[in-house]
Phi, psi and omega in degrees: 000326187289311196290323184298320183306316174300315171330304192262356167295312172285321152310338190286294180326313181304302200304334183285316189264005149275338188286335217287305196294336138332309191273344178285329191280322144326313154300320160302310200275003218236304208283319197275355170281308174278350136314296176303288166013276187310298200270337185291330189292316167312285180352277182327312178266004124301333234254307181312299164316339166270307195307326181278335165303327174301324218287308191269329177298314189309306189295309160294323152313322172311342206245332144335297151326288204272014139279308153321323174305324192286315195278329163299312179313295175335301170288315154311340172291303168327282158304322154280343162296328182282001169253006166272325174293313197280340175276333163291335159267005150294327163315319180318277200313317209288324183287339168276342147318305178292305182268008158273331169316302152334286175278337149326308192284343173292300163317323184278334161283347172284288186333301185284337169287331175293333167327311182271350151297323196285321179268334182272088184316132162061044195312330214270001171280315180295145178227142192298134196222034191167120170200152164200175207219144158225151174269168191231175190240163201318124184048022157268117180285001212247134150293117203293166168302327169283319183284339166293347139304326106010278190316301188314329200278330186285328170258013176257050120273323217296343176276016124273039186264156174246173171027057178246177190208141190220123198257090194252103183259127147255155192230160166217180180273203197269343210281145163088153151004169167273300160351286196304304189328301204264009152280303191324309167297338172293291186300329161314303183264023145271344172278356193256282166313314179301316176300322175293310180306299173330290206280311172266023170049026197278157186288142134334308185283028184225025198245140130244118189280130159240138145233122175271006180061246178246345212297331184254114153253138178251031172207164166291139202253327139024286149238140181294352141314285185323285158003305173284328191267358162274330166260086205260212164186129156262124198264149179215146170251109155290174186193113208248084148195149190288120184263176169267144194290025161245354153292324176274340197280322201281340168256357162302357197249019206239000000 
């Protein structure tokens, strides 16, 4: 009898630890169900918030770029107005240059036609023995083959000229400024000197330059004749001593 007890004590047990194991493997597939669940729903619900933060990394980055795009651009924008201010105040300048220069050369031709009273003691002793004229051809400065003929015929007496002085005015026509006129006249009669000097060893000191620009015309400005005949340089020879008369005759006859 005891032993039929024991039996049923052990069947009893078995029937508890199929239900206990029944009931835990319902809780695993239960726990694991609600698990899978658990992570498809996070998933569901994570996957749009990552997606919108790539969204926004993309944007930012997007916008990065195209600040930069901006700021490089800016700046180059920058950099070339400012080599346009700065070239536009070299032009300024270089032209406010230019036109002291201008007036300068305009002052240095007055200085100098005043020059030959202040310096040339007793001007009114001198008297002219010797004069020729050469043209230049519109805004030139450079001497023809002819007027270097001219010259020659004016200057091959002067080395037996005594005490003389050579009084070289250029001149121009009405076309251009004043300004520009009386470099323009400078420069004629310095092409007149360069030339005399060279060639005839005549002294630095025995030259004086005026340039008068337009300011003396010896024709109407008018016409292109006139014109050509104002742009000129007149050579004049002085002399405060008595020549011989056959020296006054050849360069008076020039």
């Amino acid at each position: 009898m005891h032993r039929e007890e024991r039996e049923i004590h052990l069947k009893t047990q078995m029937r508890r630890l199929i239900q206990i194991s029944g009931c835990a493997a319902g809780v695993l597939a239960l726990l694991l169900t609600s698990g899978c669940s658990t992570k498809k729903y996070v998933k569901s619900q994570t996957a749009p918030l990552i997606q919108h933060t790539n969204e926004l990394d993309d944007q930012t980055a997007t916008n990065n770029r195209n600040l930069k795009n901006l700021d490089e651009k800016t700046t180059a924008g920058i950099g070339k107005a400012q080599s346009s201010a700065d070239s536009a105040q070299q032009n300024a300048q270089q032209a406010s240059t230019a036109s002291a220069a201008a007036q300068q050369h305009a002052q240095e031709a007055v200085n100098r036609a005043d020059s030959l009273a202040s310096v040339v003691s007793n001007l009114d002793s001198y008297k002219q023995v010797g004069a020729a004229s050469v043209t230049f051809g519109f805004d030139k400065s450079v001497l023809t083959r002819k007027d270097k003929a001219q010259l020659d015929q004016l200057a091959g007496p002067l080395s037996s000229t005594k005490g003389y002085i050579l009084e070289v005015t250029g001149g121009t026509d009405s076309i251009g400024s004043a300004e520009y006129n009386y470099a323009l006249s400078q420069r004629r009669a310095e092409a007149v000197v360069q030339y005399l000097a060279s060639k005839y060893n005549v002294p630095a000191h025995k030259f004086y330059l005026i340039g008068i620009g337009k300011d003396k015309e010896v024709a109407p400005n008018t016409t292109a004749e006139g014109r050509a005949k104002n742009r000129r340089v007149d050579i004049q020879v002085l002399s405060n001593m008595q020549q011989s008369g056959s020296t006054v005759s050849q360069l008076q006859s020039h």
